[in-house]
N, CA, C and O atoms as a GROMACS GRO file, in nm:
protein
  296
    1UNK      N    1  -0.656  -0.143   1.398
    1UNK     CA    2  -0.661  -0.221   1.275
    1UNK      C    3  -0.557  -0.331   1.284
    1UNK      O    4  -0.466  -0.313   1.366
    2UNK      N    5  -0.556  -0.428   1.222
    2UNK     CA    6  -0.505  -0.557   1.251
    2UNK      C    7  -0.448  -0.561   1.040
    2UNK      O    8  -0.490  -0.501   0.941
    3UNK      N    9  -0.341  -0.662   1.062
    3UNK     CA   10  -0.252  -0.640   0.937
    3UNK      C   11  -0.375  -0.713   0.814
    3UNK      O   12  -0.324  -0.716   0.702
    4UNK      N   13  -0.492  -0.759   0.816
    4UNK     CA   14  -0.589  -0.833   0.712
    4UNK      C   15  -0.668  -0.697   0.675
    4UNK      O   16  -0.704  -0.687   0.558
    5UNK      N   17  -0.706  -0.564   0.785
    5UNK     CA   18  -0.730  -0.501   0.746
    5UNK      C   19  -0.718  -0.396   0.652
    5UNK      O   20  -0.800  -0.328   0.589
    6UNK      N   21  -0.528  -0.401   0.664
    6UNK     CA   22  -0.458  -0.302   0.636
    6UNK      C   23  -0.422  -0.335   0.447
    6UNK      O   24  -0.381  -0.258   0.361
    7UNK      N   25  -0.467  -0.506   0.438
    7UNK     CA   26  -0.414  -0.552   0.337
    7UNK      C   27  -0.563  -0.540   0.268
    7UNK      O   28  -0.573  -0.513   0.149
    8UNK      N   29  -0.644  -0.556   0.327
    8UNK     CA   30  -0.764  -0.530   0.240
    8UNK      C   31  -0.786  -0.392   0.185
    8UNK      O   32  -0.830  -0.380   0.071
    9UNK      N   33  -0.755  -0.275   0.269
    9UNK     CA   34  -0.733  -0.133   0.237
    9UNK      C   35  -0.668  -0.081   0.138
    9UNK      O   36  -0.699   0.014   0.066
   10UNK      N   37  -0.521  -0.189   0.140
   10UNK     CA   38  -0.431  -0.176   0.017
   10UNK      C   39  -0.504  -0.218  -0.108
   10UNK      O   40  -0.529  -0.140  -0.200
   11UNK      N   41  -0.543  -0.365  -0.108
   11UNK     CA   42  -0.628  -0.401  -0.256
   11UNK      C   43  -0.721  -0.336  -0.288
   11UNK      O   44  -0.769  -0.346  -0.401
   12UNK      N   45  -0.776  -0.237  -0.178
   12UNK     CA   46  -0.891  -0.174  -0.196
   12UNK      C   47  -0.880  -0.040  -0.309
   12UNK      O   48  -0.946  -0.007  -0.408
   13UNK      N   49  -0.754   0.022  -0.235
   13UNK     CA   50  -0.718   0.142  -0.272
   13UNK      C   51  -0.629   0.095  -0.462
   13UNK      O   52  -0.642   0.161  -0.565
   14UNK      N   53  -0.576   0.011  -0.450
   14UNK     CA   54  -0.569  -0.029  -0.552
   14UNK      C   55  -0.640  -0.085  -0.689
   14UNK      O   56  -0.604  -0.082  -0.807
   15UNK      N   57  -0.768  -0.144  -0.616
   15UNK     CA   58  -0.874  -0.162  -0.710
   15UNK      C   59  -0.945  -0.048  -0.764
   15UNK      O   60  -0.976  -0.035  -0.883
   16UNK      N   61  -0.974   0.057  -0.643
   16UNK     CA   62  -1.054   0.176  -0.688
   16UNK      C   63  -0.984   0.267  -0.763
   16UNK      O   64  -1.052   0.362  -0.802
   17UNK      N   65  -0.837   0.267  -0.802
   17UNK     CA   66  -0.785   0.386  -0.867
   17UNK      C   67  -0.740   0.345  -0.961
   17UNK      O   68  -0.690   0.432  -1.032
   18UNK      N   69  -0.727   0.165  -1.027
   18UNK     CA   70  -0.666   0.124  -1.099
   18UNK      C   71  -0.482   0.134  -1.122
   18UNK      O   72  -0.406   0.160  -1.215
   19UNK      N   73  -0.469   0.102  -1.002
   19UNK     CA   74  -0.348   0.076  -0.980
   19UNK      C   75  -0.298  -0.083  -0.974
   19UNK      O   76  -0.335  -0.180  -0.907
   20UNK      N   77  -0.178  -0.060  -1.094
   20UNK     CA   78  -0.118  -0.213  -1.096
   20UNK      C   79  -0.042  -0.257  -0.988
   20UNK      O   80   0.079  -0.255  -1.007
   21UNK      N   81  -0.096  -0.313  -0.833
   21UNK     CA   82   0.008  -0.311  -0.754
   21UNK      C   83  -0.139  -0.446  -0.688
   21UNK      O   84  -0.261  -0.440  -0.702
   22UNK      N   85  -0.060  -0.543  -0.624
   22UNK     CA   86  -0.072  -0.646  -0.533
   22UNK      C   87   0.004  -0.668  -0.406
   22UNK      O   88   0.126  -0.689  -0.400
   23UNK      N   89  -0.097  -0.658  -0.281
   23UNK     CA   90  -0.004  -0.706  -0.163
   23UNK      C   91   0.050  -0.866  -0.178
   23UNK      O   92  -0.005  -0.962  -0.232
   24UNK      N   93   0.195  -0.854  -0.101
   24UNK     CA   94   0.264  -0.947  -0.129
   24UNK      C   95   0.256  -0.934   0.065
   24UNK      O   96   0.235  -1.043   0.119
   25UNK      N   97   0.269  -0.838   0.142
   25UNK     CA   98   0.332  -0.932   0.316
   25UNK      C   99   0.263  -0.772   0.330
   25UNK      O  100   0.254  -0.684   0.245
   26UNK      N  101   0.227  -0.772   0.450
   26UNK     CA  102   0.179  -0.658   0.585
   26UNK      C  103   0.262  -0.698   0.712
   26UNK      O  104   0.263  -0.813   0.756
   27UNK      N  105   0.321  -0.612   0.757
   27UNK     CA  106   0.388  -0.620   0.896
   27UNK      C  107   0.349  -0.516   0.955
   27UNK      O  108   0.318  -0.406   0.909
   28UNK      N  109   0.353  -0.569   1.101
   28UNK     CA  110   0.324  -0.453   1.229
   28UNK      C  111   0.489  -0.421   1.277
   28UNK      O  112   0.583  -0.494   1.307
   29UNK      N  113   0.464  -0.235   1.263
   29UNK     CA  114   0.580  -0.203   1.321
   29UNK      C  115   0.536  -0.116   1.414
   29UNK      O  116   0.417  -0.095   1.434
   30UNK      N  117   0.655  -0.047   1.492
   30UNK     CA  118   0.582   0.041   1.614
   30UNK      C  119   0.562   0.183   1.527
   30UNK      O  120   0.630   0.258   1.458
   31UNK      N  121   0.397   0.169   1.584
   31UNK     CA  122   0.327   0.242   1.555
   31UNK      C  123   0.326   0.319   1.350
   31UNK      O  124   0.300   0.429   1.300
   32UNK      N  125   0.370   0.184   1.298
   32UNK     CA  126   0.332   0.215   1.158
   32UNK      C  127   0.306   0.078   1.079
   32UNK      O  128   0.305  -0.017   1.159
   33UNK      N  129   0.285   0.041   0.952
   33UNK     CA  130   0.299  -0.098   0.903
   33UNK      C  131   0.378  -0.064   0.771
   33UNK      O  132   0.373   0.034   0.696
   34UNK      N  133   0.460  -0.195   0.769
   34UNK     CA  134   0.569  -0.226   0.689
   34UNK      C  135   0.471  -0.285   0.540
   34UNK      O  136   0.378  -0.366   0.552
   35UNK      N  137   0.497  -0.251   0.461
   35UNK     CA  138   0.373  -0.290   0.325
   35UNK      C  139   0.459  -0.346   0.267
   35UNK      O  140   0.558  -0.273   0.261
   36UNK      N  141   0.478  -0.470   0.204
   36UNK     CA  142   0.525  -0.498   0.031
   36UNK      C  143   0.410  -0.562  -0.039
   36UNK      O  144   0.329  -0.652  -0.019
   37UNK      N  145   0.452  -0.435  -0.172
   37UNK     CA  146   0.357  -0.460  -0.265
   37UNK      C  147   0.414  -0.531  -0.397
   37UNK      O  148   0.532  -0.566  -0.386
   38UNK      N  149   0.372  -0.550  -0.481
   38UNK     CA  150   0.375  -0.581  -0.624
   38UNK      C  151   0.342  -0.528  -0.764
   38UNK      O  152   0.230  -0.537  -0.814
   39UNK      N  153   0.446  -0.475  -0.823
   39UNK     CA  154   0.372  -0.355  -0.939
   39UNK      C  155   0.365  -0.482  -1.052
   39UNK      O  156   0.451  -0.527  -1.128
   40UNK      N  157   0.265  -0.508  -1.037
   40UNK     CA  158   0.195  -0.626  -1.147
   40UNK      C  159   0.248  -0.581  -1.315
   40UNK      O  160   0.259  -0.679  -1.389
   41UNK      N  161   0.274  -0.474  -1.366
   41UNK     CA  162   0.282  -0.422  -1.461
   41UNK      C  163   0.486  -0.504  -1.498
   41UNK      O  164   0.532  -0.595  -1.567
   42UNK      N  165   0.538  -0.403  -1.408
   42UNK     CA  166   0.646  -0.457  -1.414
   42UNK      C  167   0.726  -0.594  -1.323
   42UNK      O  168   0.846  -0.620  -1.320
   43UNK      N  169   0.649  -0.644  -1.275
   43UNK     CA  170   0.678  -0.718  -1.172
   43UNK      C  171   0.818  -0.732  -1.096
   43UNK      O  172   0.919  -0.801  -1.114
   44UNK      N  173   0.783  -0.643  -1.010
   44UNK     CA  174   0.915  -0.579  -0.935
   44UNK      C  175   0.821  -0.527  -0.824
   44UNK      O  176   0.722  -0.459  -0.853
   45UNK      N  177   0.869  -0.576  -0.638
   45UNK     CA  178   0.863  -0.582  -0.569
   45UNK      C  179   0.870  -0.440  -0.491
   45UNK      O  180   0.988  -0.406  -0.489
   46UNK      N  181   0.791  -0.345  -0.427
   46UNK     CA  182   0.798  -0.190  -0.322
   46UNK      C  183   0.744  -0.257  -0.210
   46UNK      O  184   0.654  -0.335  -0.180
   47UNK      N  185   0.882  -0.163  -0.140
   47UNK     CA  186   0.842  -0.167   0.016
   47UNK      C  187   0.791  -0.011   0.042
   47UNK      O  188   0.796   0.082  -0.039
   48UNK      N  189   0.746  -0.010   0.161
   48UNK     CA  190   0.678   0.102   0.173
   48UNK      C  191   0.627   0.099   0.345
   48UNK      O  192   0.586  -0.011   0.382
   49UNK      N  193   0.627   0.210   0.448
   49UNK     CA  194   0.551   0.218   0.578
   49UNK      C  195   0.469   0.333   0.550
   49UNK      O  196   0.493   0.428   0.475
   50UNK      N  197   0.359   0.309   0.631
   50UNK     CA  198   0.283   0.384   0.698
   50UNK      C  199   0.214   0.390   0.787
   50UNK      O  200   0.134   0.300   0.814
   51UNK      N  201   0.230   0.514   0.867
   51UNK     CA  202   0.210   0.526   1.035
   51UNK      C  203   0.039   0.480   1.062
   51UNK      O  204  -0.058   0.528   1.002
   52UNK      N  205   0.038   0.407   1.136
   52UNK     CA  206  -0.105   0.368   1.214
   52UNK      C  207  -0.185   0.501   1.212
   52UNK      O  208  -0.148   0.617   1.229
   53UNK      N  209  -0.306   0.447   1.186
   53UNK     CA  210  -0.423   0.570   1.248
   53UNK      C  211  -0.535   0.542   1.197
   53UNK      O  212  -0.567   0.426   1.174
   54UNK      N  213  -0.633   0.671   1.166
   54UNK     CA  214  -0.798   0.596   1.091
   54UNK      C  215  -0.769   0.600   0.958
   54UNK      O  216  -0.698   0.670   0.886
   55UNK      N  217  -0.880   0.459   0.938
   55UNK     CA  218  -0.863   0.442   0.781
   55UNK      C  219  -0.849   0.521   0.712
   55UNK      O  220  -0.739   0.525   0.658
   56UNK      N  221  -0.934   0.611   0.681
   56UNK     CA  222  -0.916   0.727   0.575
   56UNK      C  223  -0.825   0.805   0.579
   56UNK      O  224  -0.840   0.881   0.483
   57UNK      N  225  -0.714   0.838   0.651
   57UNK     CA  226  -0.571   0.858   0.673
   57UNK      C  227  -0.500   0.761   0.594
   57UNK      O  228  -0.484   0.785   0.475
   58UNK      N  229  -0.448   0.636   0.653
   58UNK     CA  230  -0.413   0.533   0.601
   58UNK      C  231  -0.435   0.547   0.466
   58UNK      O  232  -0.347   0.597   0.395
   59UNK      N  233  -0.547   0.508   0.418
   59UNK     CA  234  -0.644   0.521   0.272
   59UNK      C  235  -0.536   0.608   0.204
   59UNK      O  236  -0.445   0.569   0.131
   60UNK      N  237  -0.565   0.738   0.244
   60UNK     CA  238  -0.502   0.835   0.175
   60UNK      C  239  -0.301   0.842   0.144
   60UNK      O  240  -0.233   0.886   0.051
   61UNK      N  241  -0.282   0.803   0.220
   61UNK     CA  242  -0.158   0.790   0.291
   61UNK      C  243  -0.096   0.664   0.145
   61UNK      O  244  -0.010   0.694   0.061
   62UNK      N  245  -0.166   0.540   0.153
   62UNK     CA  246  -0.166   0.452   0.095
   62UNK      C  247  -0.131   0.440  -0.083
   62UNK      O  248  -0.050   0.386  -0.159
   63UNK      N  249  -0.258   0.536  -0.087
   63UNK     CA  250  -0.322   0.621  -0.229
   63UNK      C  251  -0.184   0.704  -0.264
   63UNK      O  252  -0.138   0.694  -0.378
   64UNK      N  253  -0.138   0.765  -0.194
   64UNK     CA  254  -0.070   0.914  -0.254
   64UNK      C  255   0.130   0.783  -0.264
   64UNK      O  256   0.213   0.794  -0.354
   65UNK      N  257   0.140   0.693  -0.152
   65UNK     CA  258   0.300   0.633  -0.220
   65UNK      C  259   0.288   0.505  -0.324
   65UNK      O  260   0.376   0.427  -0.358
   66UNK      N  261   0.137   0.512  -0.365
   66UNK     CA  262   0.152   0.432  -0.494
   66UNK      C  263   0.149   0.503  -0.618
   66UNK      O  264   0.216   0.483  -0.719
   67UNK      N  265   0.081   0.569  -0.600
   67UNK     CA  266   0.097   0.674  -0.724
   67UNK      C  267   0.230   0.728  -0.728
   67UNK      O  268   0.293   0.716  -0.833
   68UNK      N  269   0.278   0.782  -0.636
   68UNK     CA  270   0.418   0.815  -0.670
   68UNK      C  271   0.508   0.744  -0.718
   68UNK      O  272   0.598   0.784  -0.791
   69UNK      N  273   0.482   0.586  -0.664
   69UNK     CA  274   0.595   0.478  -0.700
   69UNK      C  275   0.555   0.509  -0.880
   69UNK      O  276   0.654   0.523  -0.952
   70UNK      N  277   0.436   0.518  -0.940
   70UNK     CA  278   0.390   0.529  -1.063
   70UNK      C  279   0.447   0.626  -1.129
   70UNK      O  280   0.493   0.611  -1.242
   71UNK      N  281   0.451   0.721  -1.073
   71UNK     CA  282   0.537   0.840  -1.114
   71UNK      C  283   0.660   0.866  -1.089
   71UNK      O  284   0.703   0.965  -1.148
   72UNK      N  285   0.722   0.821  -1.031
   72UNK     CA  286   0.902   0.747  -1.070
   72UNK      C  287   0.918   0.695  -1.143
   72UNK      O  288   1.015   0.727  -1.212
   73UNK      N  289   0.840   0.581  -1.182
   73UNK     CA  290   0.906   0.458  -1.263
   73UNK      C  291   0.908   0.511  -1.422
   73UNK      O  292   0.992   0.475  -1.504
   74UNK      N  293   0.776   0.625  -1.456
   74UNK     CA  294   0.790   0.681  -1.584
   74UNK      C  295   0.839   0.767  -1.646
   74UNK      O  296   0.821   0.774  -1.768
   0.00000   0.00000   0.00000
């Protein structure tokens, strides 16, 4: 997967669960990617990695540290 993929996955996973969050940058790191997102709600900036592999890993992976960022902040 290449970092357009990884950012489409993010808006993806974000659109489908109704999560207030926007990619802001995708970076390639070894063997994970560096994410910053955007919690649209509060507009305040998360960083975040996760390790390379198949989408639906990723997906999931993706899914489960935005929700959490959601469930900190309240």
């Amino acid at each position: 997967m290449d970092a357009a993929n990884i950012e489409r996955l993010v808006d993806t996973v974000a659109t489908d669960f109704g999560l207030p969050f926007q990619v802001v940058s995708i970076a390639p790191g070894h063997e994970e990617w560096m994410i910053l997102v955007r919690d649209t709600a509060r507009r305040c900036p998360l960083r975040f990695s996760i390790h390379d592999g198949q989408p639906a890993a990723i997906r999931g992976a993706v899914k489960h540290r935005l929700e959490s960022f959601l469930s900190s902040a309240s």
